[in-house]
PDB file of N, CA, C, O and CB in Angstrom:
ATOM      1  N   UNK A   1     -34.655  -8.966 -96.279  1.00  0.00           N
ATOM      2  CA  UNK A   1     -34.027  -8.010 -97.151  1.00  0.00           C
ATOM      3  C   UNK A   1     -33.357  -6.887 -96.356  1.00  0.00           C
ATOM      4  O   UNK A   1     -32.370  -6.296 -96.796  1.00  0.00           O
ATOM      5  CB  UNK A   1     -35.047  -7.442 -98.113  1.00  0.00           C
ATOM      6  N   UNK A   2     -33.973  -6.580 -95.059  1.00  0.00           N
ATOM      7  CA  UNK A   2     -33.293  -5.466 -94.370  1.00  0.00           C
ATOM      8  C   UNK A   2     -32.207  -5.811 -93.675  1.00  0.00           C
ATOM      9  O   UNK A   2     -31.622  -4.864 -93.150  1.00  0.00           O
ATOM     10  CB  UNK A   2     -34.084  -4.808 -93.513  1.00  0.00           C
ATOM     11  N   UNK A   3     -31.685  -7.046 -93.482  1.00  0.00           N
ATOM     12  CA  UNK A   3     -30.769  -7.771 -92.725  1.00  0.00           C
ATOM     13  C   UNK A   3     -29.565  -7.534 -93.997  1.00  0.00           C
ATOM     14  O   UNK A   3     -28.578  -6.897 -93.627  1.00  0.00           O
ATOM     15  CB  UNK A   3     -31.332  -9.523 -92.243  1.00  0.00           C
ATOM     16  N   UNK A   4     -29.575  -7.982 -95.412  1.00  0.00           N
ATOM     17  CA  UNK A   4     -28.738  -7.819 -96.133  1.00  0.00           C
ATOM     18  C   UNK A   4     -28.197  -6.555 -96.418  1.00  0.00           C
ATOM     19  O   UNK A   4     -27.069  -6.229 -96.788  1.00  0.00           O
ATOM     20  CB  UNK A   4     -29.058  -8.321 -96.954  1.00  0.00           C
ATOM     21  N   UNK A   5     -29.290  -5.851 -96.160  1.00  0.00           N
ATOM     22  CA  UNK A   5     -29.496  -3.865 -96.638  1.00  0.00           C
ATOM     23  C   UNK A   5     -27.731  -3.667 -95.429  1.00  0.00           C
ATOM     24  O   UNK A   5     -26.610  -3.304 -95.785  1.00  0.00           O
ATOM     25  CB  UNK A   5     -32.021  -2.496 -95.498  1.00  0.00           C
ATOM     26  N   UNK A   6     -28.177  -4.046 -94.183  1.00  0.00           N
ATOM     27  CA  UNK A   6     -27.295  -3.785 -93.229  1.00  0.00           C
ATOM     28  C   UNK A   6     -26.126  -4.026 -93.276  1.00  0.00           C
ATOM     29  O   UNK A   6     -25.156  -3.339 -92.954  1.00  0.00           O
ATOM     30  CB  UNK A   6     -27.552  -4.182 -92.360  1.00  0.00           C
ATOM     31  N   UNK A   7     -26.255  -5.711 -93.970  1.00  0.00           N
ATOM     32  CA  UNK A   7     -24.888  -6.124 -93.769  1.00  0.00           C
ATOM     33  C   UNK A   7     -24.216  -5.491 -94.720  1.00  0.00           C
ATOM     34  O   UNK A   7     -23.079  -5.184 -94.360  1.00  0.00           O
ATOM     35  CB  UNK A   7     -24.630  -7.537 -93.807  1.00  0.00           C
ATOM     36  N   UNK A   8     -24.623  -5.043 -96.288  1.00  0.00           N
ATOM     37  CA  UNK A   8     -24.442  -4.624 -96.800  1.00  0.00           C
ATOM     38  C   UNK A   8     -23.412  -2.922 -96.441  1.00  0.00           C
ATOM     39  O   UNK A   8     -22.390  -2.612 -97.053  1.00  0.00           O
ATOM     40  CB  UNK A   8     -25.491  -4.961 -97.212  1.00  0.00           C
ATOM     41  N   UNK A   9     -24.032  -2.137 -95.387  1.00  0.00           N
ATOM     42  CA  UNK A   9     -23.921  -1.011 -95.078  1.00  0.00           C
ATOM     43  C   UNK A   9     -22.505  -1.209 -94.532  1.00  0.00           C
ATOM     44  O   UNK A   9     -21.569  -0.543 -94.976  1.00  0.00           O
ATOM     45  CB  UNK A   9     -25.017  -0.485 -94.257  1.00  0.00           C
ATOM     46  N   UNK A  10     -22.298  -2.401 -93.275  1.00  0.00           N
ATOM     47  CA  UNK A  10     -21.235  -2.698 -92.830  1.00  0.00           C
ATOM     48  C   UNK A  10     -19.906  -3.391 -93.154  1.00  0.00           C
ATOM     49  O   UNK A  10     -18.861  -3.516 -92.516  1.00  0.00           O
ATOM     50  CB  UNK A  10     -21.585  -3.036 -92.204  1.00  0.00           C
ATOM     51  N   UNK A  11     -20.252  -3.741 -94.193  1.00  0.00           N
ATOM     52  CA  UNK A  11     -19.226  -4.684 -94.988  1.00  0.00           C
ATOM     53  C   UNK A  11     -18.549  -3.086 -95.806  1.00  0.00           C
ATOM     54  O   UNK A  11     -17.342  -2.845 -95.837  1.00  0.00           O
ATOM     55  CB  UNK A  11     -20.201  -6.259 -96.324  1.00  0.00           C
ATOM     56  N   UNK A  12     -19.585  -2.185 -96.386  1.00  0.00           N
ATOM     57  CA  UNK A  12     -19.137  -0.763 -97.386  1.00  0.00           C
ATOM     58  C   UNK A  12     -18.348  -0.179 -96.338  1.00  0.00           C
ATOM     59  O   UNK A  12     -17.247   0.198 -96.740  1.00  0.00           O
ATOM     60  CB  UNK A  12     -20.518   0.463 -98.018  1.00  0.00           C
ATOM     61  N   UNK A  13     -18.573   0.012 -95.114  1.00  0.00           N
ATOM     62  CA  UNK A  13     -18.086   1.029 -93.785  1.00  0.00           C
ATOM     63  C   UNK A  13     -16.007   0.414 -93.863  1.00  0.00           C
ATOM     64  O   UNK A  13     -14.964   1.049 -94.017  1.00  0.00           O
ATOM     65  CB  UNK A  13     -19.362   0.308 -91.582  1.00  0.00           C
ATOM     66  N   UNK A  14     -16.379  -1.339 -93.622  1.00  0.00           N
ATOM     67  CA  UNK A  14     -14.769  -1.990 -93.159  1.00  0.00           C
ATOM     68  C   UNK A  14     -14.195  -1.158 -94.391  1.00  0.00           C
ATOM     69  O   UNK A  14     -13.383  -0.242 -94.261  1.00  0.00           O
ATOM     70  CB  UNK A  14     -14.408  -4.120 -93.229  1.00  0.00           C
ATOM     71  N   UNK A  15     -14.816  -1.671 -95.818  1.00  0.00           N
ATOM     72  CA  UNK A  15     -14.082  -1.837 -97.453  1.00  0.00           C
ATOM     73  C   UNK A  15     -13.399  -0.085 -97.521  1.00  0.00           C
ATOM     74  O   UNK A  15     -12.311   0.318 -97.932  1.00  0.00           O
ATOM     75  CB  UNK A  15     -15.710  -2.258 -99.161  1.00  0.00           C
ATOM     76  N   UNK A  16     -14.674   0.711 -96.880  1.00  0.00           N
ATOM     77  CA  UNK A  16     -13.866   2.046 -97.049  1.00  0.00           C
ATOM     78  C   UNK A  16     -13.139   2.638 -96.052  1.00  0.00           C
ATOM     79  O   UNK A  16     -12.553   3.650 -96.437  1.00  0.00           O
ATOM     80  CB  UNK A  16     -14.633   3.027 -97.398  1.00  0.00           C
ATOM     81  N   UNK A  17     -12.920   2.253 -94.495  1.00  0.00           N
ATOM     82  CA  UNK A  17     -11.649   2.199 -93.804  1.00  0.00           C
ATOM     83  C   UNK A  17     -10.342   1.785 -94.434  1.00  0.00           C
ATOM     84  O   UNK A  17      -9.335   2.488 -94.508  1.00  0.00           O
ATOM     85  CB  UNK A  17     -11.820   1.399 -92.804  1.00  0.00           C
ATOM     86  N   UNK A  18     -10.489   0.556 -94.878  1.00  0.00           N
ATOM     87  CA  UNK A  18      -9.543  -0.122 -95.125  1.00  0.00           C
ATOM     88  C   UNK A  18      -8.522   0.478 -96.727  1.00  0.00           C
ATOM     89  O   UNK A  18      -7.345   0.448 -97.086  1.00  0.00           O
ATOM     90  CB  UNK A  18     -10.276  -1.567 -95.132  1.00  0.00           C
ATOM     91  N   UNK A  19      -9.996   1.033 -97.350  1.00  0.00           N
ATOM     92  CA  UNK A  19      -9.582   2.225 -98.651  1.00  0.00           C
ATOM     93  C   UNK A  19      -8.227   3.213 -98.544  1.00  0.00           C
ATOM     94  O   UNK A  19      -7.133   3.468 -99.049  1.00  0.00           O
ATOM     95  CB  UNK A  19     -10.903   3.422 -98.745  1.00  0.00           C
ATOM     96  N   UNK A  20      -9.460   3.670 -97.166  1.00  0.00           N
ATOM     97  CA  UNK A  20      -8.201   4.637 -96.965  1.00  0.00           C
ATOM     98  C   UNK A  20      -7.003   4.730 -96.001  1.00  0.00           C
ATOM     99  O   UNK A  20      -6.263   5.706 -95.868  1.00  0.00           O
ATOM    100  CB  UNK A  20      -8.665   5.703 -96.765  1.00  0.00           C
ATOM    101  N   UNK A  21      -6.935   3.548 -95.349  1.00  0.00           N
ATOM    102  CA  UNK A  21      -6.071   3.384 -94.542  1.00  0.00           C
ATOM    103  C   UNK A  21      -4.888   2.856 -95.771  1.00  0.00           C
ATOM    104  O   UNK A  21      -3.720   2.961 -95.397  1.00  0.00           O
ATOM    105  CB  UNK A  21      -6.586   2.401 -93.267  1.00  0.00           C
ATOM    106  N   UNK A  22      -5.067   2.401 -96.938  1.00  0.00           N
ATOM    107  CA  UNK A  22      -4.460   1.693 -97.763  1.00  0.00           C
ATOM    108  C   UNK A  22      -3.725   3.156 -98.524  1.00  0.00           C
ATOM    109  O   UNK A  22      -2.514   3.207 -98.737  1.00  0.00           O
ATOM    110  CB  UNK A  22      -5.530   0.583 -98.641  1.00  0.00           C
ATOM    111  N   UNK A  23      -4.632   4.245 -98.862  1.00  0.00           N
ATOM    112  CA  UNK A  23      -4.530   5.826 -99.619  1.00  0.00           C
ATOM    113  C   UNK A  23      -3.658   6.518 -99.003  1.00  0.00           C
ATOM    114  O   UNK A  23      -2.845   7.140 -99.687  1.00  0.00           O
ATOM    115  CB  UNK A  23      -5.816   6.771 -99.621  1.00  0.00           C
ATOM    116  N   UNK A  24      -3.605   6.582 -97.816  1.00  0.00           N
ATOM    117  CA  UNK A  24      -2.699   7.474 -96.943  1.00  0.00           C
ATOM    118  C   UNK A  24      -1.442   6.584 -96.499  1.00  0.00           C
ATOM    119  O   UNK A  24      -0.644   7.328 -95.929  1.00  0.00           O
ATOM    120  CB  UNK A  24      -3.549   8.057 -95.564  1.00  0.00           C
ATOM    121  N   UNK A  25      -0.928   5.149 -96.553  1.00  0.00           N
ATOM    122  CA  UNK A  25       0.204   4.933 -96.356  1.00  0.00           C
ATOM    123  C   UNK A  25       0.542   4.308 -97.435  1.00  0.00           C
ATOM    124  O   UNK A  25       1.690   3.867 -97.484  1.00  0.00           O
ATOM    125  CB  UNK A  25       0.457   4.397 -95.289  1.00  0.00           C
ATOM    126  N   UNK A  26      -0.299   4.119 -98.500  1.00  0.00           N
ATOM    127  CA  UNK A  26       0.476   4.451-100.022  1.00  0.00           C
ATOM    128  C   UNK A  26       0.717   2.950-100.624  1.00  0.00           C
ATOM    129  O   UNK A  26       1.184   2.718-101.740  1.00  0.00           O
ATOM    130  CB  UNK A  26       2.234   5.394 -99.837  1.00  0.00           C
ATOM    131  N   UNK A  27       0.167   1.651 -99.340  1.00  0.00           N
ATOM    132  CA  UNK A  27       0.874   0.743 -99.904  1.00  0.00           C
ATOM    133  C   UNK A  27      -0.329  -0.549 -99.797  1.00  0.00           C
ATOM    134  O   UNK A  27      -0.938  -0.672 -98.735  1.00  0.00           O
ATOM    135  CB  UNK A  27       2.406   0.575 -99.113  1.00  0.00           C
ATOM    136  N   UNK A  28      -0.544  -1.241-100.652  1.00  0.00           N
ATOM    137  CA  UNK A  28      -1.476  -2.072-100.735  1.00  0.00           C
ATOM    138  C   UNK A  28      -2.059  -3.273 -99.812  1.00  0.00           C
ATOM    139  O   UNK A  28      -1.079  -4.017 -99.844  1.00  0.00           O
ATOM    140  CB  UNK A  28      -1.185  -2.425-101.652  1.00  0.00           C
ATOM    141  N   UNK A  29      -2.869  -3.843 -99.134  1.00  0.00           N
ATOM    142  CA  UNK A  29      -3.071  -4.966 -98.462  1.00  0.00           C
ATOM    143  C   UNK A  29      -2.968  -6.549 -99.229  1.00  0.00           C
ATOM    144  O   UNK A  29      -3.203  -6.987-100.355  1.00  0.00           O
ATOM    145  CB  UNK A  29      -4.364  -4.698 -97.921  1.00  0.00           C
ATOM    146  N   UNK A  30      -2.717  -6.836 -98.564  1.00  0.00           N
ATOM    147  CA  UNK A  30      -2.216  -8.529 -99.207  1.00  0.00           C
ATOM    148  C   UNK A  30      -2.954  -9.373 -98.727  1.00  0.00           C
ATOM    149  O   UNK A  30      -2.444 -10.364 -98.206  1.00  0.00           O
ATOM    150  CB  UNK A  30      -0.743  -9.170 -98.858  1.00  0.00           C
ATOM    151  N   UNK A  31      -4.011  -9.256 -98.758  1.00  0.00           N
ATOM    152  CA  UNK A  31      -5.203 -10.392 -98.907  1.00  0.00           C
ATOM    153  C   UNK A  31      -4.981 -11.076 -99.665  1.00  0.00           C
ATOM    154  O   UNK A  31      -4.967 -12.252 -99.302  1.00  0.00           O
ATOM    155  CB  UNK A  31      -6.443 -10.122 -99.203  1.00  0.00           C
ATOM    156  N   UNK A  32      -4.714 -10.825-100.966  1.00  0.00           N
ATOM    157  CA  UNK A  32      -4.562 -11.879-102.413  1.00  0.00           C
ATOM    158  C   UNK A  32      -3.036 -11.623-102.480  1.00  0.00           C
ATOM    159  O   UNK A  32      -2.235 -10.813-102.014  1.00  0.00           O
ATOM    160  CB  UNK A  32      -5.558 -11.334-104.158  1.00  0.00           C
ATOM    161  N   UNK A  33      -3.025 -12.550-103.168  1.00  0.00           N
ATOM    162  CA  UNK A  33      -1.032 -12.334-103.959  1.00  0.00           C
ATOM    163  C   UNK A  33      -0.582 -11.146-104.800  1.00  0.00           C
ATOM    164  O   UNK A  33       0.551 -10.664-104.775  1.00  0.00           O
ATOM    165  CB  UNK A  33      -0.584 -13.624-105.277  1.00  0.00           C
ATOM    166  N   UNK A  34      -1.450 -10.792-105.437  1.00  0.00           N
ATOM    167  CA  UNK A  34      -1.105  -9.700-105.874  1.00  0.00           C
ATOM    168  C   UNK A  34      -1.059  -8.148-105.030  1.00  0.00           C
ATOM    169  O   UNK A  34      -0.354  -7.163-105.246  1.00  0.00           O
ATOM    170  CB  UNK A  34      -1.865  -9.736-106.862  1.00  0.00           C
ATOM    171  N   UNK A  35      -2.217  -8.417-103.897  1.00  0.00           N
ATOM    172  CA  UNK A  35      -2.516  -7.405-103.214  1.00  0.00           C
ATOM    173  C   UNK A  35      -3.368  -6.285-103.537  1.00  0.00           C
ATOM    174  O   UNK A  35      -3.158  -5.789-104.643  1.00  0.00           O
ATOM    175  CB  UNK A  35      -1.589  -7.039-102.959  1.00  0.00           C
ATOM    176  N   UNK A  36      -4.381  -5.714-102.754  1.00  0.00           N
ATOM    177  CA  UNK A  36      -5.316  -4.513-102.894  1.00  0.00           C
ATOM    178  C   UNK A  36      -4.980  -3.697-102.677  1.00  0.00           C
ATOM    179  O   UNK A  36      -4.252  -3.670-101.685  1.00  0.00           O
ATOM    180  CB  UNK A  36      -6.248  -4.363-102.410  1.00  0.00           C
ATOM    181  N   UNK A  37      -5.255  -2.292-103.480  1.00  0.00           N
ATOM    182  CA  UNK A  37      -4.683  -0.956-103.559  1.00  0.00           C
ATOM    183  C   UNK A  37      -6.129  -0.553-103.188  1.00  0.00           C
ATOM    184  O   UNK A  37      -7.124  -1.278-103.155  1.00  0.00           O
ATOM    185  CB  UNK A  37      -3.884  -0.359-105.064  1.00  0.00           C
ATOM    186  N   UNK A  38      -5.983   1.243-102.817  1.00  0.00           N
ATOM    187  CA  UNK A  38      -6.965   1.270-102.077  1.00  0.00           C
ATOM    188  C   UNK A  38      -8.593   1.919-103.457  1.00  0.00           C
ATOM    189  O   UNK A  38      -9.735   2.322-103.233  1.00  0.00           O
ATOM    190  CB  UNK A  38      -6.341   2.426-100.564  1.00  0.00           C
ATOM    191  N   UNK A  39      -8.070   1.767-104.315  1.00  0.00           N
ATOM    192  CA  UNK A  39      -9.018   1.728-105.401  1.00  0.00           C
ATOM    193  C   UNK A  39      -9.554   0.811-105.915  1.00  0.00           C
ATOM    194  O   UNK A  39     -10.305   0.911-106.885  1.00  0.00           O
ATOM    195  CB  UNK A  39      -8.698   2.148-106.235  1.00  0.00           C
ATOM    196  N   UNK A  40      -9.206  -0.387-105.260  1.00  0.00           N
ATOM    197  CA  UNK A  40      -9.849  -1.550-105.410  1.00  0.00           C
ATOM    198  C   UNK A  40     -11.067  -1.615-104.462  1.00  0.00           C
ATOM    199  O   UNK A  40     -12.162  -2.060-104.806  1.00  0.00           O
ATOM    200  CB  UNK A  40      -8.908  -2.637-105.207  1.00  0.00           C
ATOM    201  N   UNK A  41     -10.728  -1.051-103.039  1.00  0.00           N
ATOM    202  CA  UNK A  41     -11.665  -0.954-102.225  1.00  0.00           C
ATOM    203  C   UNK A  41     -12.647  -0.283-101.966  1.00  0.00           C
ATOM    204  O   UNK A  41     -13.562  -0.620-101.215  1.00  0.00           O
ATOM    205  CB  UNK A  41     -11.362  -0.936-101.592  1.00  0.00           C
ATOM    206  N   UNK A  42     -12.489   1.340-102.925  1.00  0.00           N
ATOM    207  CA  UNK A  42     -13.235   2.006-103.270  1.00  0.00           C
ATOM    208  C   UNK A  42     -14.194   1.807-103.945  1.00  0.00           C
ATOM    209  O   UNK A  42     -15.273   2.314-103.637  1.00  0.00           O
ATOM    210  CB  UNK A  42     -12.839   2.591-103.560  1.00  0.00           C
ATOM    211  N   UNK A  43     -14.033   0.905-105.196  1.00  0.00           N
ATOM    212  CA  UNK A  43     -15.050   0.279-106.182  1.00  0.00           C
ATOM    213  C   UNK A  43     -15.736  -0.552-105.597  1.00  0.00           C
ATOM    214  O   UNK A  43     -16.879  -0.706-106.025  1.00  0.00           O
ATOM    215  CB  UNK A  43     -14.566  -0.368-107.300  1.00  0.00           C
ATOM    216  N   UNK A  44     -15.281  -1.381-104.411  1.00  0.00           N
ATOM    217  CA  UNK A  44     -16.281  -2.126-103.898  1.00  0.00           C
ATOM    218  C   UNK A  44     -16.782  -1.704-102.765  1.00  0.00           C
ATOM    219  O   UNK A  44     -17.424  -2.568-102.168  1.00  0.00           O
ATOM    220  CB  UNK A  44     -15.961  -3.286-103.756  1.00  0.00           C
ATOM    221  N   UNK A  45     -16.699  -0.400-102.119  1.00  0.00           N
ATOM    222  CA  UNK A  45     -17.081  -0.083-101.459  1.00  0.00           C
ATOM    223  C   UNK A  45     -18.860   0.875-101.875  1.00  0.00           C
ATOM    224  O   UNK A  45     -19.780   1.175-101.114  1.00  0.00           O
ATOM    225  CB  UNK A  45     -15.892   0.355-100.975  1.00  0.00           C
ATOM    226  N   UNK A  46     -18.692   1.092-103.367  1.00  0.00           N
ATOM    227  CA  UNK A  46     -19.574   1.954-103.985  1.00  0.00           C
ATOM    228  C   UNK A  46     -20.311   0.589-104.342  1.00  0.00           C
ATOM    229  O   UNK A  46     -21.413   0.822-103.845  1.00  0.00           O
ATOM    230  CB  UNK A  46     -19.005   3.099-105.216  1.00  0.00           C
ATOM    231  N   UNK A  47     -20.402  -0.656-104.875  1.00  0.00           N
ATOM    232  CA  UNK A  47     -21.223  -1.959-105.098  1.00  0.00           C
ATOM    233  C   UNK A  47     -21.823  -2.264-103.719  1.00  0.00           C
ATOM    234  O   UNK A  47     -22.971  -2.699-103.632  1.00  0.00           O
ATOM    235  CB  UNK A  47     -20.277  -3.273-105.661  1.00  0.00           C
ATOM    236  N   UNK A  48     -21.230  -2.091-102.886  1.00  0.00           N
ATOM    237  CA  UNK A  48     -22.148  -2.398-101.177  1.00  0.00           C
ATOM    238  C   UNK A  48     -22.621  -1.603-101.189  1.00  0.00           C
ATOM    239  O   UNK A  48     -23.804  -1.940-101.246  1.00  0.00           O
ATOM    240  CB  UNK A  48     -21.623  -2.523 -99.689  1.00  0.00           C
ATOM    241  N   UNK A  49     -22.511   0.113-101.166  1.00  0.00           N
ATOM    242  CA  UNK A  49     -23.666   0.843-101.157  1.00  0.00           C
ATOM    243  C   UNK A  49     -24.728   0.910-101.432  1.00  0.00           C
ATOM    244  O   UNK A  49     -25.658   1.156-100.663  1.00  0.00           O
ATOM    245  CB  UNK A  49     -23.630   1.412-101.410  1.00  0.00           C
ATOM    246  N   UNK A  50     -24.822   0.579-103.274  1.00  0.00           N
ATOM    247  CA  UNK A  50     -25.377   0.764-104.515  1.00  0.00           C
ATOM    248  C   UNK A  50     -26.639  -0.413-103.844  1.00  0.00           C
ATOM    249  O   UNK A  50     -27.855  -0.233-103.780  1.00  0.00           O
ATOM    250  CB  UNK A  50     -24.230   0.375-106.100  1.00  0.00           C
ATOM    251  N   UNK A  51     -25.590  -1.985-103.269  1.00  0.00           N
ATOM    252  CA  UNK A  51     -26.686  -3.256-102.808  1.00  0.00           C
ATOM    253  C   UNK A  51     -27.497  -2.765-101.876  1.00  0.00           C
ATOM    254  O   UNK A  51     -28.704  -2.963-102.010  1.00  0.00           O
ATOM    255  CB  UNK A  51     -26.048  -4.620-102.135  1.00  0.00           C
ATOM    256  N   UNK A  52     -26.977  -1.983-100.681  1.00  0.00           N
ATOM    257  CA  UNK A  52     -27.664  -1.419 -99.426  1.00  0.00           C
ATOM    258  C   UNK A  52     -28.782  -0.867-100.319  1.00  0.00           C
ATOM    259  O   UNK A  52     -29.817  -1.511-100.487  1.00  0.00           O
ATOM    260  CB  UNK A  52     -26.752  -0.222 -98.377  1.00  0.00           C
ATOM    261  N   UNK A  53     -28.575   0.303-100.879  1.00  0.00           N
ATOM    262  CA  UNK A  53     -29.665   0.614-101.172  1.00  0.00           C
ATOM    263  C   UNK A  53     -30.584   0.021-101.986  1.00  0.00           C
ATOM    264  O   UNK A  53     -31.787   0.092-101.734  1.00  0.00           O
ATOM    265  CB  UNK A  53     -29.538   1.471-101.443  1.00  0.00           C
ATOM    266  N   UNK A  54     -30.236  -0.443-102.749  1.00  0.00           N
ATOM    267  CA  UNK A  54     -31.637  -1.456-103.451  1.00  0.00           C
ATOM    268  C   UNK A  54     -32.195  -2.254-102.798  1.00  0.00           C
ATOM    269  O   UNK A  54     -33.373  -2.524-103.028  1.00  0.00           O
ATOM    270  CB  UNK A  54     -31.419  -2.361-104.527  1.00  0.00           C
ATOM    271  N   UNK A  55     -31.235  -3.070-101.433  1.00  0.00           N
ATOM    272  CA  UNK A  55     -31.841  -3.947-100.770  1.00  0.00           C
ATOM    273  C   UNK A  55     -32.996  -3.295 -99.666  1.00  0.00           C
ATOM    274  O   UNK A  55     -33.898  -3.833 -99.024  1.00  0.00           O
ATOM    275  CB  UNK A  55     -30.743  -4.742-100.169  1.00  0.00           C
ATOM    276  N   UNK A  56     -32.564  -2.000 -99.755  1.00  0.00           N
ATOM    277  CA  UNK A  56     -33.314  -1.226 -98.495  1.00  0.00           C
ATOM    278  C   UNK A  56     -34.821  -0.698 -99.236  1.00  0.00           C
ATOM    279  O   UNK A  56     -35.980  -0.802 -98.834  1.00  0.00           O
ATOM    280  CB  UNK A  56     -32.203   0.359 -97.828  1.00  0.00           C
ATOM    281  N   UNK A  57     -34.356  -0.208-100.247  1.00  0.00           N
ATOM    282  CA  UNK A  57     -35.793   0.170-100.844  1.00  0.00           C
ATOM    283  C   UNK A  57     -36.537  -1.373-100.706  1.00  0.00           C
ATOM    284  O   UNK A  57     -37.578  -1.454-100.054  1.00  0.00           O
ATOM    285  CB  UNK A  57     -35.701   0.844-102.713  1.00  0.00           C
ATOM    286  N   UNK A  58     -36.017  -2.447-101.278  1.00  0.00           N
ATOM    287  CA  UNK A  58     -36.661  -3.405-101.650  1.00  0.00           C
ATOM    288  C   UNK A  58     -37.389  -3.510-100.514  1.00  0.00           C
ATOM    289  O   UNK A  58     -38.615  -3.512-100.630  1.00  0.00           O
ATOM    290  CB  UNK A  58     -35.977  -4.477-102.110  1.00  0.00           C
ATOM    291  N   UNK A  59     -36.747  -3.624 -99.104  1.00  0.00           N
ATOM    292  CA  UNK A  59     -37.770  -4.379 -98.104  1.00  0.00           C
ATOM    293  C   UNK A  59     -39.016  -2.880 -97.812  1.00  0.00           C
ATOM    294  O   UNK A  59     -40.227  -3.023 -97.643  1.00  0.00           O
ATOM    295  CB  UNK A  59     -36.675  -5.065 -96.253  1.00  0.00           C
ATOM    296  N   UNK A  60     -38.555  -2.059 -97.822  1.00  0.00           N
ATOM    297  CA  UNK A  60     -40.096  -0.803 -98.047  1.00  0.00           C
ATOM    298  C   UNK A  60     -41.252  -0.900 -98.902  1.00  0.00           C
ATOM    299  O   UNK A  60     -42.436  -0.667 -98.659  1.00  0.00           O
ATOM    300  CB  UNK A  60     -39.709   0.577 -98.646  1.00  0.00           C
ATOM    301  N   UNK A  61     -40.608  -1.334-100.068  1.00  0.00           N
ATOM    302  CA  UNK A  61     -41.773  -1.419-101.123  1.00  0.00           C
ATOM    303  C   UNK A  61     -42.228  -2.753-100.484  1.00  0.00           C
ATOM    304  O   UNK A  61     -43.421  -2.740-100.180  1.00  0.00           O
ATOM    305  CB  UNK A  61     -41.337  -1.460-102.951  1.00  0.00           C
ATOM    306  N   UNK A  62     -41.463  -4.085-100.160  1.00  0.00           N
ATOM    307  CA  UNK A  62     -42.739  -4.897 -99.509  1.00  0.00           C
ATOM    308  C   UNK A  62     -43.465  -4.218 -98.323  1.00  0.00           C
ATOM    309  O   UNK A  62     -44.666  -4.208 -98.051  1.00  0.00           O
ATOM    310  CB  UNK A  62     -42.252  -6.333 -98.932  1.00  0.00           C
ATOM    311  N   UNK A  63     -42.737  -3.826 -97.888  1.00  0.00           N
ATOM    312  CA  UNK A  63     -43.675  -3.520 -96.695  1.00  0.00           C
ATOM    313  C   UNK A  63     -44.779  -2.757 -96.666  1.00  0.00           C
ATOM    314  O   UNK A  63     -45.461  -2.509 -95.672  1.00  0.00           O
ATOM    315  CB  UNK A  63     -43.086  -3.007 -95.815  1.00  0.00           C
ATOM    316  N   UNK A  64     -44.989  -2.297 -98.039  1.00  0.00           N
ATOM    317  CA  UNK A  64     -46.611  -1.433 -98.771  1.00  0.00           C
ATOM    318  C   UNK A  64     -47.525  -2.716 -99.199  1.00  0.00           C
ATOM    319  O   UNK A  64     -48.635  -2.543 -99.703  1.00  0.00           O
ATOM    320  CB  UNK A  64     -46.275  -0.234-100.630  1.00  0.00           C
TER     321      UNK A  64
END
């Protein structure tokens, strides 16, 4: 669970570089066809958090 907590942490770190590297030159990434704006990356940057942390509590409470 603490391995996901992490990856979790690092996957939120790229999603919100990439946020705002997307915010400040105004123009979307083209991963998909339609392309990501940087409020797309924001929202998923707050769902990796949200996982980090549940995944992080989770492995504490086992570890009681």
């Amino acid at each position: 669970m603490k391995v996901l907590g992490w990856m979790s942490l690092i996957v939120a770190g790229v999603s919100f570089i990439l946020g705002v590297i997307s915010k400040v030159t105004l123009k979307p990434f083209y991963f998909l066809p339609g392309g990501l704006k940087a409020d797309n990356f924001m929202d998923f940057t707050q769902i990796c958090l949200l996982t980090a942390i549940a995944f992080i509590l989770l492995a504490i409470a086992n570890k009681k």
